[in-house]
C-alpha positions as CSV (number, residue, x, y, z in Angstrom):
1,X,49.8,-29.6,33.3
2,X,51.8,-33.3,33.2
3,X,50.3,-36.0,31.2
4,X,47.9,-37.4,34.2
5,X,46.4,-34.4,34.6
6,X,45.8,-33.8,31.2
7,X,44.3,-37.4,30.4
8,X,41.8,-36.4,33.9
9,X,40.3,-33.3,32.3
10,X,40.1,-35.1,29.0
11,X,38.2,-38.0,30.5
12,X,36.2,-35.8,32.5
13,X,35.6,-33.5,29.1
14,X,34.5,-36.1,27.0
15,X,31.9,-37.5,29.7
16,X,32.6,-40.7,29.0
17,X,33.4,-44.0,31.3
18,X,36.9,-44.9,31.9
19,X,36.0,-47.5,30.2
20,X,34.3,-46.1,27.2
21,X,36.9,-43.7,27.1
22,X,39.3,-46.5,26.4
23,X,37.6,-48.0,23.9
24,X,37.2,-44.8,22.0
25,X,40.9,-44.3,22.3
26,X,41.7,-47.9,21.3
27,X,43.0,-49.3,24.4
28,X,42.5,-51.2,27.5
29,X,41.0,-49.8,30.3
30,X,43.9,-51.2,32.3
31,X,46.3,-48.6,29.5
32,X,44.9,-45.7,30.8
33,X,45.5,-46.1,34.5
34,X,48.8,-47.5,33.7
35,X,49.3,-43.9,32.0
36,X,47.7,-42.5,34.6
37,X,50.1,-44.3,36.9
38,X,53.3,-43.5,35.0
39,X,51.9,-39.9,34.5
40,X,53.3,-40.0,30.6
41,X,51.1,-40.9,27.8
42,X,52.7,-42.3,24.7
43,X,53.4,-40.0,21.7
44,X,51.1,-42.4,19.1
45,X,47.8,-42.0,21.5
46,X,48.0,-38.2,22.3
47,X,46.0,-36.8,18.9
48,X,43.1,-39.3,19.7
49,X,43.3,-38.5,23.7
50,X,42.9,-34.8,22.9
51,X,40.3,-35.4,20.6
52,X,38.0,-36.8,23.0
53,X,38.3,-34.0,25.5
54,X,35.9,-32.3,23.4
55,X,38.2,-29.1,23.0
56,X,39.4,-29.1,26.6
57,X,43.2,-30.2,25.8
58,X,44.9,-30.0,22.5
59,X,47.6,-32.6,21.5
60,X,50.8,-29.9,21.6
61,X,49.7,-29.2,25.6
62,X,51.7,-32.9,26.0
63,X,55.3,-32.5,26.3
64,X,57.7,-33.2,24.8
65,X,55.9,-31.3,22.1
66,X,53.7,-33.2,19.7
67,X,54.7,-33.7,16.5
């Protein structure tokens, strides 16, 4: 899976609102369709990103491999 898809299933996993989901992760709303967009999610938001998905994604699924 590439970043975009990943960030998808871990919006869709936590049940959260774009939005909301955003704010949990510490970001604009704007961030995560930009990310979305660019289909790469920075290294420094990937633990917290995974974390929300409520055990759908895990951080090392992003690649390059997180560290």
């Amino acid at each position: 899976m590439n970043h975009s898809e990943l960030l998808r299933k871990s919006i869709e996993s936590s049940e959260l609102r774009v939005q909301d989901f955003a704010k949990a992760v510490g970001v604009a709303r704007q961030t995560i369709y930009k990310w979305e967009k660019k289909g790469e999610i920075p290294e420094r938001w990937r633990l917290r990103v995974a974390s929300l998905s409520n055990g759908a994604i895990e951080a090392s699924e992003f690649t390059p491999v997180f560290k």
